[in-house]
C-alpha positions in Angstrom: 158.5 9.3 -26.7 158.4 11.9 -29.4 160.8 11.4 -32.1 161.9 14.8 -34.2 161.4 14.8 -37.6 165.0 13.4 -39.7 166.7 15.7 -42.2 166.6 13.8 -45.4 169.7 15.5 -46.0 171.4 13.4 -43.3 170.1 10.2 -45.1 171.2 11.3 -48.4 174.8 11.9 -47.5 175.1 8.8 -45.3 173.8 6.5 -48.7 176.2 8.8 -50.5 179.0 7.6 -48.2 177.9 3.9 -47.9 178.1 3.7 -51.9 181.6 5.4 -52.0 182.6 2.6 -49.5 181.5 0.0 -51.2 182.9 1.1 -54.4 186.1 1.1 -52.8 185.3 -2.6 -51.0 184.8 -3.3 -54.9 187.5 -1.8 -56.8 190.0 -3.6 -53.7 188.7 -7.0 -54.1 189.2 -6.8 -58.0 192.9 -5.4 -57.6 193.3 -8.7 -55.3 191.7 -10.9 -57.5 193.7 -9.6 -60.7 196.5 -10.2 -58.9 196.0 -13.4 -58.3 195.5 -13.6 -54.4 192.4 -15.2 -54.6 191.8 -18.2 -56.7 188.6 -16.5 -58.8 188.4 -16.3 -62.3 190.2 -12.9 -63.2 187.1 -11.7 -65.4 185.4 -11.7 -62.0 188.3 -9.0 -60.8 187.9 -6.8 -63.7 184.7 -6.8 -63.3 184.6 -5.7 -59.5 187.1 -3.4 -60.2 185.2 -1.5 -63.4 181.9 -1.5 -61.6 183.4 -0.2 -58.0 185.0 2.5 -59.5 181.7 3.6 -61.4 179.5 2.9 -58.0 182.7 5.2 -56.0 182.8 8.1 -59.2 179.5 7.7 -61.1 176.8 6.9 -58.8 176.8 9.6 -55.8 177.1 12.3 -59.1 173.5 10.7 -60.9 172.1 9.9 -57.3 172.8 13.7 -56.1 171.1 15.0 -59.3 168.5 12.9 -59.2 167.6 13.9 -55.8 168.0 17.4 -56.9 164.8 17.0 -59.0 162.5 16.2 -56.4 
């Protein structure tokens, strides 16, 4: 069979989505372990939680422009 050619576009927005997800997965898991829910180390939490947020705000913005370059 003959497959038509994907828009990159439609990839880009789908890895765009799939990081904004797992930012939020992220910044979740840290509010849970913070609060004590989970028996981690709390550094662990505010960790999850700083880095999910940048991966949900940060990373689609640099991603985007980088792929604007191309």
């Amino acid at each position: 069979m003959h497959d038509a050619p994907r828009d990159p576009a439609v990839a880009r927005f789908w890895i765009l989505q799939a990081l904004r997800l797992f930012g939020i997965v992220m910044v979740v898991l840290g509010i849970v372990i913070i609060a004590g829910r989970l028996r981690v180390d709390q550094g662990l939490g505010y960790m999850l939680f700083v880095l999910g947020a940048m991966e949900f705000f940060l990373f689609p913005a640099l991603l985007a422009r980088w792929w604007k370059k191309e």
